[in-house]
VMD Tcl script that draws the C-alpha trace (Angstrom):
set ca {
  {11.70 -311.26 27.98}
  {15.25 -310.46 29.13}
  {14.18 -308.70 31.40}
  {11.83 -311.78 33.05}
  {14.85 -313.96 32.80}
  {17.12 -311.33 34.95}
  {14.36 -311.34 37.81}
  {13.97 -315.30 37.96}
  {17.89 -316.38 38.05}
  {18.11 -312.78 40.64}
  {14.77 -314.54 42.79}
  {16.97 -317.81 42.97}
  {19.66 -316.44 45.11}
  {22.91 -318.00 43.54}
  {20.95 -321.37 43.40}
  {20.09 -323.55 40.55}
  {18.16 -325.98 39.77}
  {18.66 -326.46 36.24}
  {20.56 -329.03 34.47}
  {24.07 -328.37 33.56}
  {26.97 -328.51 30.78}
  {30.26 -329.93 32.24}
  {33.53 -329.31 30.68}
  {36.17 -331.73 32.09}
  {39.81 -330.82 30.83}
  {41.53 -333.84 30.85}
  {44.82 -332.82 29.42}
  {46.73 -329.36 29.69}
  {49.55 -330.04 27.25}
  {49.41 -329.17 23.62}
  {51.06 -329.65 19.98}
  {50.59 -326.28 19.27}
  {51.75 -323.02 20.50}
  {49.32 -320.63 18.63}
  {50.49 -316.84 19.64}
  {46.42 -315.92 21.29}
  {46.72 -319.16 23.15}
  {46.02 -318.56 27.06}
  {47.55 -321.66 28.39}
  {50.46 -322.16 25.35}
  {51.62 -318.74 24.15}
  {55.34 -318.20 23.63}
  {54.92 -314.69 24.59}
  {52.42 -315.43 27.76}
  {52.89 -313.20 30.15}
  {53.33 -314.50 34.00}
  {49.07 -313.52 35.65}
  {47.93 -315.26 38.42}
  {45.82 -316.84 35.83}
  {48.96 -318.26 33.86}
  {50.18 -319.09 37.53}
  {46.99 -321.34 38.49}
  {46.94 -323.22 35.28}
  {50.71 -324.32 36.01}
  {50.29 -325.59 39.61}
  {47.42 -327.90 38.20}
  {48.42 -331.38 37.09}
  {49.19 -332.30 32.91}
  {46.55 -335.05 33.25}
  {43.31 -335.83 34.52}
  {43.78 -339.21 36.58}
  {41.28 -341.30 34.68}
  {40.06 -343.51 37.69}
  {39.83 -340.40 39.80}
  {37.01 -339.10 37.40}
  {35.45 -342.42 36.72}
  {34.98 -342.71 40.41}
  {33.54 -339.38 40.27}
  {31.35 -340.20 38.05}
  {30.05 -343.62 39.69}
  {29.95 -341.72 43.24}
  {27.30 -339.09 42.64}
  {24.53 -341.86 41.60}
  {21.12 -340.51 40.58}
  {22.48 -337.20 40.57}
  {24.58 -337.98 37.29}
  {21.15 -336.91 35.45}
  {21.26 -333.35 36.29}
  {24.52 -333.64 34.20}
  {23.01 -332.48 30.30}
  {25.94 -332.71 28.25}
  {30.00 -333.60 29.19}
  {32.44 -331.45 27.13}
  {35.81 -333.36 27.20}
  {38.06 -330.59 26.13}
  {41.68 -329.14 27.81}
  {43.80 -326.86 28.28}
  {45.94 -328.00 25.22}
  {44.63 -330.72 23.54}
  {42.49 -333.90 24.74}
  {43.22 -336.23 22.72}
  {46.87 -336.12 23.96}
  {45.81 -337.64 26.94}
  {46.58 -341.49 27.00}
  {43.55 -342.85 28.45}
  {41.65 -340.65 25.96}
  {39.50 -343.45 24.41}
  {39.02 -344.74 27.86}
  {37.23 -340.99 28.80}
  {35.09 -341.04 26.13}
  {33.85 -344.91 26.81}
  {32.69 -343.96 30.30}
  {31.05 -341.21 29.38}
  {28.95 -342.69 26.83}
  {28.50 -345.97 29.30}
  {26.66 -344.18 31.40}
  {24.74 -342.45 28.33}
  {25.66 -338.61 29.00}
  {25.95 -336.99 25.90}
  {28.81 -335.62 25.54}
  {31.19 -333.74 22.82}
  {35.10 -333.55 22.34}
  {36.84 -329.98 21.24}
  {40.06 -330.61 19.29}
  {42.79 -328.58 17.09}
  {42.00 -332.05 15.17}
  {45.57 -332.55 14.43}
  {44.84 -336.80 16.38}
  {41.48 -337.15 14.94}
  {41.92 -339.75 11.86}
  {43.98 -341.60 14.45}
  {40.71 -341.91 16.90}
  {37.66 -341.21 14.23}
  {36.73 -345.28 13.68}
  {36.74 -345.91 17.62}
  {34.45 -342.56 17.79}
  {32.21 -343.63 15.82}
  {30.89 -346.31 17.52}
  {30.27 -344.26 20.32}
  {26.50 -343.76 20.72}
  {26.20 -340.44 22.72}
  {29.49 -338.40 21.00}
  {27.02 -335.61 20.12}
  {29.92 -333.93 18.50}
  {33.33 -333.67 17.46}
  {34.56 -329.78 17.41}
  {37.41 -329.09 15.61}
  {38.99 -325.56 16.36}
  {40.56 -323.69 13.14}
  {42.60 -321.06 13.30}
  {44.12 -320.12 10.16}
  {43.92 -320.84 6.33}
  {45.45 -323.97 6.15}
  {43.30 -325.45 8.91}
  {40.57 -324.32 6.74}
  {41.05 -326.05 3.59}
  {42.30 -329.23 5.53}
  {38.72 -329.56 6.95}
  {36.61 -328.73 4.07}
  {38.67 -331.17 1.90}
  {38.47 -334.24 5.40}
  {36.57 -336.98 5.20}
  {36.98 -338.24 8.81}
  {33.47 -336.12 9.14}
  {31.82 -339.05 7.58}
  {33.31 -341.49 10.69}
  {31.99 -339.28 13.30}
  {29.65 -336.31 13.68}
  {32.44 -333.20 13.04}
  {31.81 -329.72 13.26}
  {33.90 -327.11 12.23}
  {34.51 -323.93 14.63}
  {36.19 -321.02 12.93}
  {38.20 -318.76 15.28}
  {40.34 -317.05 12.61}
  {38.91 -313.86 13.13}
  {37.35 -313.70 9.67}
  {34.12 -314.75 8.31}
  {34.42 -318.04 6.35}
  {31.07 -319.55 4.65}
  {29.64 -322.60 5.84}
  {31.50 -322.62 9.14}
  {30.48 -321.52 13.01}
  {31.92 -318.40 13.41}
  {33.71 -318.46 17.05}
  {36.16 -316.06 18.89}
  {40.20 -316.02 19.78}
  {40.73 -316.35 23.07}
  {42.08 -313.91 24.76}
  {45.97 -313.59 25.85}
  {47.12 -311.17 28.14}
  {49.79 -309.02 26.17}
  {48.91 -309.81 23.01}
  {46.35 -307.97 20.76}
  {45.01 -310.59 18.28}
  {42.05 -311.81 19.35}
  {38.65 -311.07 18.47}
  {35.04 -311.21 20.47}
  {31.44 -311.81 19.79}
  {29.42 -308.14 20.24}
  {27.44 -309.28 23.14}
  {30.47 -310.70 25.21}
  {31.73 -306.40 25.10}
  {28.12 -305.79 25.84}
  {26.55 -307.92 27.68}
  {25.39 -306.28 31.10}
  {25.39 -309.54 33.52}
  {26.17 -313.10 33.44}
  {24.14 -316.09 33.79}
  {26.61 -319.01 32.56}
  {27.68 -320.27 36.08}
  {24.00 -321.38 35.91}
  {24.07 -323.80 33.62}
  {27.86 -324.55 33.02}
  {30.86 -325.35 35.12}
  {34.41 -326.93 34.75}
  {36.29 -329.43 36.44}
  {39.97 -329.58 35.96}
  {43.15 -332.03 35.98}
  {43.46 -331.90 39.91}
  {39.53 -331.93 40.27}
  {38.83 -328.03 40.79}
  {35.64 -326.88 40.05}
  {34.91 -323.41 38.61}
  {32.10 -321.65 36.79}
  {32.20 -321.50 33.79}
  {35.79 -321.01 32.36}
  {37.15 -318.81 35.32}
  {39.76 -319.83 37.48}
  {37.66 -318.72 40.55}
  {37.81 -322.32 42.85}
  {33.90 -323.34 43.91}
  {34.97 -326.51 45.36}
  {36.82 -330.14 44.41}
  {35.08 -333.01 42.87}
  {37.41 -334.89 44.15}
  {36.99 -333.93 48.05}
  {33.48 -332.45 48.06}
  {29.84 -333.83 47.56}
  {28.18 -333.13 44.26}
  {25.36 -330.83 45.97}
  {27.71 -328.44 47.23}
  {30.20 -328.49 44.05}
  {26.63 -327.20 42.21}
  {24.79 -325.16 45.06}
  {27.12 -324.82 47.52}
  {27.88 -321.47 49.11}
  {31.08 -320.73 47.22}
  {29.33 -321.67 43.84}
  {26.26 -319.38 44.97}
  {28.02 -316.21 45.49}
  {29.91 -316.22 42.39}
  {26.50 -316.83 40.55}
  {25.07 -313.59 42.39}
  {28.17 -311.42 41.32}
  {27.78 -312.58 37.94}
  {24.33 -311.08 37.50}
  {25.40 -308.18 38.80}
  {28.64 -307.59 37.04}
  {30.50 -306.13 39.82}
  {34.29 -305.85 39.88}
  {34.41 -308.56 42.03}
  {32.18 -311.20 39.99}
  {35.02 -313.28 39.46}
  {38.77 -313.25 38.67}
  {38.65 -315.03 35.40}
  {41.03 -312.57 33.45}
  {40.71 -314.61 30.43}
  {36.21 -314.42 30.77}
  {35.10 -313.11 27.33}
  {32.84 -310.69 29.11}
  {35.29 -309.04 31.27}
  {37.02 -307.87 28.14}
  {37.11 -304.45 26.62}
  {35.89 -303.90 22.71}
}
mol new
graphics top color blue
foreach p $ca { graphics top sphere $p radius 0.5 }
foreach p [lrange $ca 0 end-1] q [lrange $ca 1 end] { graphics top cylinder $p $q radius 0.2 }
display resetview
């Protein structure tokens, strides 16, 4: 069956017609500066990675997206699911609330990830949002742990728990530690070390604070939601050729040096 799936996204040619997962990072700041962190590290090393991330604005302009949004029409239904997540954490963003209402106006599902530190501050306006599929709350060491078994915001909004400590814990997603460059604690699923091509661009993109769109999570510029119609931002040439490396894992798929599967076990 793998196989069959290899030959159909290889006979599309770097196009797609499925529908897709956007993550929009609205915010690139953060409360935390956890040591595996790619964006907030203490120790982070200077990559062109690192480098990228800092040229691109601290927020999202929220009328920019909703324009966006209202711009592309029809085509908002190949959109399956909205991620509103950051490079730090979202809900530091001011307009936060005012992300989320859009969204779910124009009845995308959608999701938030958080370090959850903000969420009984936002949980009752959550709520009463109709397509919030999910709340995802990251947790990255013991304390986090026992401060979401014990919440009860999850009975306010529909919470999941996301465990990247490294360590099994009952009851919760098991999820990786993103890789830092320099540092040595972080921890990957088996297939990510093994996996042989990649078909995520497919299905999944990112738009970030100055409008950038890459597959994925790489930092490997498609196009700009902000300048460039929504066909080419999903089929367009620069989107297609990525896709085609990606099957074939080349050395030059993409430059995403923090891409779980371009890591070493």
């Amino acid at each position: 069956m793998e196989q069959v799936k290899k030959f159909i996204y290889r006979l599309l040619n770097g196009f797609s017609p499925f529908r897709f997962y956007l993550a929009v990072n609205i915010f690139n700041g953060c409360n935390r500066t956890c040591s595996f962190c790619p964006y907030h590290s203490p120790t982070l090393a200077k990559t062109p990675h690192t480098n990228w991330v800092n040229r691109q604005p601290k927020h999202l302009i929220y009328s920019h997206f909703s324009t966006f949004l209202g711009d592309i029409g029809i085509m908002r239904y190949f959109i399956k699911h909205i991620a509103l997540t950051g490079k730090g954490e979202p809900m530091m963003h001011p307009q936060f609330i005012k992300f989320c209402k859009l969204i779910n106006s124009y009845r995308i599902p959608f999701s938030v990830t958080t370090n959850g530190d903000f969420l009984y501050k936002f949980s009752d306006k959550l709520s009463k949002l109709e397509y919030l599929t999910e709340v995802r709350v990251s947790i990255y060491d013991s304390e986090d742990i026992q401060k979401w078994i014990n919440a009860e915001v999850d009975a306010k909004c529909p919470l999941s728990l996301f465990n990247q400590t490294g360590e099994h814990v009952d009851g919760i997603t098991d999820g990786y530690t993103v890789y830092c460059e320099g540092n040595t604690e972080h921890t990957l699923p088996k297939d990510f070390n093994q996996a042989t091509s990649c078909k995520a661009p497919f299905t999944f993109m990112t738009m970030n604070t100055d409008g950038s769109i890459v597959p994925c999570y790489s930092y490997h510029e498609t196009g700009n939601a902000f300048k460039h119609p929504f066909w080419y931002l999903w089929n367009g040439k620069p989107m297609r050729e990525f896709r085609k490396k990606a099957l074939t894992r080349t050395e030059t798929r993409c430059d995403c040096a923090n891409c779980g599967v371009n890591l070493k076990p």
